[in-house]
C-alpha positions as CSV (number, residue, x, y, z in Angstrom):
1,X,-106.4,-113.1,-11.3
2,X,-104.4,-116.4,-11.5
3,X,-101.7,-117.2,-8.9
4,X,-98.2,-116.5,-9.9
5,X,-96.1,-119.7,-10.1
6,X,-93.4,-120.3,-10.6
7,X,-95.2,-122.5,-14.1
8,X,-96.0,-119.2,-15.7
9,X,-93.7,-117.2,-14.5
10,X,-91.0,-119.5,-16.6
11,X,-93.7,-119.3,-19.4
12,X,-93.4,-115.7,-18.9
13,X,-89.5,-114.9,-19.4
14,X,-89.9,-117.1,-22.6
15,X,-92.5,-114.3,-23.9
16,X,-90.5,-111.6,-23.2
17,X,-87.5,-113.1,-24.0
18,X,-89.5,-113.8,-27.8
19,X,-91.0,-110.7,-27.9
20,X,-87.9,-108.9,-27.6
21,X,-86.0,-111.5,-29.7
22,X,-87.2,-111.1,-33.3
23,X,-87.7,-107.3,-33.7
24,X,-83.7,-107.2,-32.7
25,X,-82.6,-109.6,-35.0
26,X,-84.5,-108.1,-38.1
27,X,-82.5,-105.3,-37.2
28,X,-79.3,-106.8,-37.9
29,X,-80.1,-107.5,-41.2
30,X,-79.7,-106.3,-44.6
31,X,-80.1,-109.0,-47.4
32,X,-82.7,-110.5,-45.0
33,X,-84.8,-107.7,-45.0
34,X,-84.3,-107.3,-49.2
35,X,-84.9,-110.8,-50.8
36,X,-87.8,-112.5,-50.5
37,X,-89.0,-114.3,-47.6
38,X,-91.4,-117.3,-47.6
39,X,-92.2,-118.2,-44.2
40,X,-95.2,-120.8,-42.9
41,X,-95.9,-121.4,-39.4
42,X,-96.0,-125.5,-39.9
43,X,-93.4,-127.5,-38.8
44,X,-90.6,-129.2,-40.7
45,X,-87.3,-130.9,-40.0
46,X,-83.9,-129.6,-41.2
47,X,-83.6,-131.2,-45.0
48,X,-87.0,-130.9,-45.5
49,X,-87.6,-129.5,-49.1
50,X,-89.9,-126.3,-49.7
51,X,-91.3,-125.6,-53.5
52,X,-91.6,-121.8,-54.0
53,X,-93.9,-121.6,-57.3
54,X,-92.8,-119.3,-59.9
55,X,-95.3,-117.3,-62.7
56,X,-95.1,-118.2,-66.1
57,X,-94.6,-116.8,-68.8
58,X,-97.7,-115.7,-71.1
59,X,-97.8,-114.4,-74.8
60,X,-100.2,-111.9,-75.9
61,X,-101.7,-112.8,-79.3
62,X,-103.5,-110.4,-81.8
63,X,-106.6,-111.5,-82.3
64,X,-108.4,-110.8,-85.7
65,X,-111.3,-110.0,-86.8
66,X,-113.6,-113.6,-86.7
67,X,-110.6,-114.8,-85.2
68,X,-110.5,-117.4,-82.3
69,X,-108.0,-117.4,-79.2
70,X,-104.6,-118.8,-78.9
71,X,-104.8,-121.4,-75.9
72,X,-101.9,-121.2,-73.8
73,X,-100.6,-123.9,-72.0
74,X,-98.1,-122.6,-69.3
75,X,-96.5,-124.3,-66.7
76,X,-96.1,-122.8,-62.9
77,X,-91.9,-122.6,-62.4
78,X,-91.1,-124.1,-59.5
79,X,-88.0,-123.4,-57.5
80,X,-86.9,-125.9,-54.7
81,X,-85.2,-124.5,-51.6
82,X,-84.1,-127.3,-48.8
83,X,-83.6,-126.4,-45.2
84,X,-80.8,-127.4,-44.6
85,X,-79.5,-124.9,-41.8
86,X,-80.6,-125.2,-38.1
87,X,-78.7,-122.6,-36.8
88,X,-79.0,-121.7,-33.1
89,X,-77.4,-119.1,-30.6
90,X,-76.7,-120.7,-27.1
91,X,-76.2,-118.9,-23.7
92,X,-76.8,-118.9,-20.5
93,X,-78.3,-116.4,-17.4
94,X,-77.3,-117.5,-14.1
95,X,-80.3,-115.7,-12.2
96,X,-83.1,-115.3,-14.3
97,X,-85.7,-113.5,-12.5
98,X,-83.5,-110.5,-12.9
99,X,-84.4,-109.9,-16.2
100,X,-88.0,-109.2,-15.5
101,X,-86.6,-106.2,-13.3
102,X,-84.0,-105.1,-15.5
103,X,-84.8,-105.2,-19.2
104,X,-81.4,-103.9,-20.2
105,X,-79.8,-107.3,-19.0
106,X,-82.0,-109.0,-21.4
107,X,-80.9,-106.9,-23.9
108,X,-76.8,-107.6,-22.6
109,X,-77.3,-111.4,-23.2
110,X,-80.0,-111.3,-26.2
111,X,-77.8,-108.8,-28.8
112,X,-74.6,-111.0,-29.3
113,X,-77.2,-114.3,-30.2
114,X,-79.0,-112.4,-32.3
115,X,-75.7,-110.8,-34.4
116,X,-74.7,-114.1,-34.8
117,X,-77.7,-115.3,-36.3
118,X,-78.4,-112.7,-38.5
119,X,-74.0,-112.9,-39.5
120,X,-75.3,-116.5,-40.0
121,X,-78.4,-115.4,-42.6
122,X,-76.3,-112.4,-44.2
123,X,-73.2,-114.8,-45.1
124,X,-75.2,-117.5,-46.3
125,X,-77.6,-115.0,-48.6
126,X,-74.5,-113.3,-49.9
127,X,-72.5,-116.9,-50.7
128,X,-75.5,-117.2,-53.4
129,X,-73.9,-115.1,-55.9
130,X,-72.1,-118.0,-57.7
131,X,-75.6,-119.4,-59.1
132,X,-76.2,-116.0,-60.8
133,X,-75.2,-117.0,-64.2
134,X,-78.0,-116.0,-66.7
135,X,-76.2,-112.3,-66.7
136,X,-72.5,-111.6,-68.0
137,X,-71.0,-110.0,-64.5
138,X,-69.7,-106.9,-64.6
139,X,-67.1,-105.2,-62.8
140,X,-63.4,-105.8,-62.3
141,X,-62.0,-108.1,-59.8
142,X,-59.6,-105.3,-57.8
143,X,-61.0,-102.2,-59.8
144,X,-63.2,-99.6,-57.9
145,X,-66.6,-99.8,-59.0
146,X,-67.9,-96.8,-61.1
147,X,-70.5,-94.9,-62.4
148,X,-70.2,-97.1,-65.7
149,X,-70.2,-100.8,-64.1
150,X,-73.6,-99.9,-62.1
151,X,-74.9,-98.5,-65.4
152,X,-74.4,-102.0,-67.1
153,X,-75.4,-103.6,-64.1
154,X,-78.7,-101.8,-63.9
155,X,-78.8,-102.6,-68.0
156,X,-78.6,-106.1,-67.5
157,X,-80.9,-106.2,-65.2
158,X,-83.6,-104.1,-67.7
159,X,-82.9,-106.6,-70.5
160,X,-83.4,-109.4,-68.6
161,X,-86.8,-107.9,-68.4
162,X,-87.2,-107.3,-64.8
163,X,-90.7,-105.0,-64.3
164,X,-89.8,-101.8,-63.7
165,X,-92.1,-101.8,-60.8
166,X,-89.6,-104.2,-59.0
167,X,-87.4,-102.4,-56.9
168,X,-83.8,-103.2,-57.8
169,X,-80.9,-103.3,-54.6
170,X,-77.3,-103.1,-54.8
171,X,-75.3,-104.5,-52.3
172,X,-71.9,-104.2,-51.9
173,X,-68.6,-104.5,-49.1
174,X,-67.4,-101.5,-47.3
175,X,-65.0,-100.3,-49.6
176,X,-67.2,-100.6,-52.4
177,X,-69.4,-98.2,-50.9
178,X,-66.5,-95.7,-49.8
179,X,-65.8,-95.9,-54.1
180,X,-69.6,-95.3,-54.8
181,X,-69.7,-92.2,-52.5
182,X,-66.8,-90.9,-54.5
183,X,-68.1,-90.6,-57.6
184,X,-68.3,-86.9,-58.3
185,X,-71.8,-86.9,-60.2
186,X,-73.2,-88.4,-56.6
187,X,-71.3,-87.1,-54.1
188,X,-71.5,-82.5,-54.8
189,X,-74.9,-81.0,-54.0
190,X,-74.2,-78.4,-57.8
191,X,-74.7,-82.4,-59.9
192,X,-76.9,-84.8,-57.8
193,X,-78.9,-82.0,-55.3
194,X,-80.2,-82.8,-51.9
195,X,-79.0,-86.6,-52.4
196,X,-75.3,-85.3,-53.1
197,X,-75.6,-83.5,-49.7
198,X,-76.9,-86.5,-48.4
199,X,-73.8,-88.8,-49.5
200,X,-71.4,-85.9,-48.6
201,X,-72.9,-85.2,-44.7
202,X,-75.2,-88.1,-43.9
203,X,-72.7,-90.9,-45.5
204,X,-75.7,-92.3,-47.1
205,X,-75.6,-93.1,-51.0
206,X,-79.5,-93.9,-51.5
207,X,-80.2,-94.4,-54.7
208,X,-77.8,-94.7,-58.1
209,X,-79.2,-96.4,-61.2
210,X,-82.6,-97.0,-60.0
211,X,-80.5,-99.0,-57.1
212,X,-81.1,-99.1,-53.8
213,X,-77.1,-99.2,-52.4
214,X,-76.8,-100.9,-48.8
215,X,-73.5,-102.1,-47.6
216,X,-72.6,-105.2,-45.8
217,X,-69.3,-107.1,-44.0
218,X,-70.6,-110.2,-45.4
219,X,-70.3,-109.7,-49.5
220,X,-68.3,-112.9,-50.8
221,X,-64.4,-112.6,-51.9
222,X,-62.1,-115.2,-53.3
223,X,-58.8,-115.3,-54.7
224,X,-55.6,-113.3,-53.9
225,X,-53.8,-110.6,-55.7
226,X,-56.1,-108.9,-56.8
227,X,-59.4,-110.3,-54.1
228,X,-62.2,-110.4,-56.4
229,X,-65.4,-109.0,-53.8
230,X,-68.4,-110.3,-55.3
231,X,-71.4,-107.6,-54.8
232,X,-74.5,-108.3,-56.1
233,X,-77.2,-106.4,-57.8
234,X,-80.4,-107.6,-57.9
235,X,-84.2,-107.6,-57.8
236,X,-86.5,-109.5,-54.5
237,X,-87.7,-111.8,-56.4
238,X,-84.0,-113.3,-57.6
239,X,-83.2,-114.9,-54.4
240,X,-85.3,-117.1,-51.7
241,X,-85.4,-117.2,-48.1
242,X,-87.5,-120.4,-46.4
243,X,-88.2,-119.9,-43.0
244,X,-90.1,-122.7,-41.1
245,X,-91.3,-123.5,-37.7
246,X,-89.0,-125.9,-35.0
247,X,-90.9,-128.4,-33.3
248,X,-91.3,-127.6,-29.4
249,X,-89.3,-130.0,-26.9
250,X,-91.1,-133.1,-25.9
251,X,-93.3,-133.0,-23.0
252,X,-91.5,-132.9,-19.0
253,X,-87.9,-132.7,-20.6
254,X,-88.2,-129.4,-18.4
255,X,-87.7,-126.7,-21.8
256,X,-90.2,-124.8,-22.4
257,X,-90.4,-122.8,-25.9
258,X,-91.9,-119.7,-27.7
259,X,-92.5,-118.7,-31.2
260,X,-91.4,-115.1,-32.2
261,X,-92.8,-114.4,-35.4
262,X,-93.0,-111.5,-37.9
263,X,-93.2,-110.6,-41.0
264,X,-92.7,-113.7,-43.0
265,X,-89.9,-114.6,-40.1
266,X,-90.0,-116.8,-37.6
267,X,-87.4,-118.4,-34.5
268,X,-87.8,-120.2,-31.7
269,X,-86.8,-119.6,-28.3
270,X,-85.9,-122.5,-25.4
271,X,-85.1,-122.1,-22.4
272,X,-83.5,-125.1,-19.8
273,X,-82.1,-125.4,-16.8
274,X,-78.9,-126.9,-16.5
275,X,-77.9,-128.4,-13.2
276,X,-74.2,-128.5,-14.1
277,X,-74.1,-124.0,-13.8
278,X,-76.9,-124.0,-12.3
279,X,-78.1,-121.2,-14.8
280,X,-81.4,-121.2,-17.2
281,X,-80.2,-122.0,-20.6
282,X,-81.9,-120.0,-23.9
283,X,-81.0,-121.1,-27.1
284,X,-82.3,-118.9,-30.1
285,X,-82.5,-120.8,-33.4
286,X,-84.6,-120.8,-36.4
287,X,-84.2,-123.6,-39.0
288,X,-84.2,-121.6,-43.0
289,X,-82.8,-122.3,-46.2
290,X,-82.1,-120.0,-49.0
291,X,-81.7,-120.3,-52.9
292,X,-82.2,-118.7,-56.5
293,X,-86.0,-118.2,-57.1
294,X,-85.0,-116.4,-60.9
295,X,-81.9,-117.0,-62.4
296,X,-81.9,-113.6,-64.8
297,X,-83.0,-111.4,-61.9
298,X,-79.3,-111.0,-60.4
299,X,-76.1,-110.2,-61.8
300,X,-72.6,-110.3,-59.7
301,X,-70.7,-107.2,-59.9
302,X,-67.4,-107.7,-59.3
303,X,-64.8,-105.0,-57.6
């Protein structure tokens, strides 16, 4: 059994200081968890440029008696997404060591970095509703949403021929949400059934239109008088999120660094000691970027 020193036992809050890291932070998100995450464990720099590929598109030919085939020629999409966000969460524990005997002051310090972050990811997800052009939106700016604009919505979304395999997700601000729970057809057990009784006890919409509804703080609004709240309906594949490895911290700089990564997401986690506070510094950042993978796969609906 190795010695304990105080070598590993640094490396050791770093672990558990990972390991508790990225399991809290997935938590915290909603359009994170939904889109469609492309994560590598090889490093990169912030404005480094990743190429998602993208299927083409492939006719099917009759082919006639003592006929011959039709050779297509397709070419692979390609969508380009840079990273250009290094976004970090900063803070400081003044003695250490207590963490490793009390979990729950890990979890005091770790929560607000990791709501920041994922506050960070959400916004910057939702702002992508302006590049969502191939599809008319729908929706009123100022107008509850109703049964009608999420029919269209989920329309659009069927002509733009998005495979009905694809799950489709609505996402929408809090008052949108409060509207979609009102809608008599959804909301009484005698029209919608157990899912009625859901929405009426549990809060919970579910499903409407073959969407998946989640709510978040962070749907997009501009203008004044009326605010136009831009939700967004959508399928995973419409939007992008590039996740890449940070370097570690050069050699006897006195950080020391761990990787927490799952499920096609990944962050880093340094800690420091800073003589000024006398404290051990973490900073929890992950470098991403995020864009449009299909143009025709997302439509804004507006409320």
């Amino acid at each position: 059994m190795p010695a304990i020193t105080s070598a590993n036992l640094a490396n050791a809050i770093v672990k558990l200081v990972a390991a508790d890291a990225l399991p809290a932070l997935m938590g915290n998100l909603v359009m994170g968890n939904l889109v469609n995450r492309d994560f590598e464990p090889t490093l990169a720099q912030a404005g480094d440029t990743v190429n998602v590929p993208i299927p083409p598109t492939l006719v099917a030919n009759n082919l006639a008696e003592g006929g011959t085939v039709q050779t297509q020629n397709p070419n692979v999409g390609n969508a380009q997404i840079v990273l250009n966000t290094h976004a970090e969460a900063t803070f400081q524990i003044p003695d250490v060591t207590k963490i490793l005997a009390v979990p729950d002051l890990l979890k005091l310090y770790m929560q607000p970095a990791l709501v920041a972050l994922a506050e960070r990811i959400e916004a910057d997800l939702l702002g992508l509703y302006a590049q969502f052009t191939a599809n008319a939106p729908v929706g009123t700016a100022g107008t509850a949403l109703t049964e009608d604009v999420v029919d269209r919505a989920e329309t659009a979304l069927f002509q733009a021929k998005v495979p009905a395999s694809a799950q489709k997700y609505l996402v929408v601000d809090g008052t949108a949400y409060s509207q979609l729970r009102q809608i008599p057809r959804f909301s009484e057990y005698r029209t919608a059934g157990e899912a009625g009784l859901r929405t009426l006890i549990d809060g919970s919409i579910g499903k409407i239109k073959d969407f998946y509804v989640f709510r978040s703080q962070f749907v997009a609004k501009t203008g004044s008088t009326p605010t136009t709240t831009h939700n967004l309906a959508f399928a995973k594949d419409a939007i992008g999120l590039a996740i890449r490895r940070l370097p570690q911290p050069l050699p006897g700089t006195g950080a020391i660094a761990e990787y927490a990564e799952m499920g096609n997401f990944g962050m880093r986690v340094v800690m420091s000691y800073q003589p000024n506070t006398l404290s051990q510094q973490f900073t929890v950042d992950v470098l991403y970027g995020c864009g449009v993978l299909r143009n025709n796969f997302g439509v804004q609906v507006n409320s």
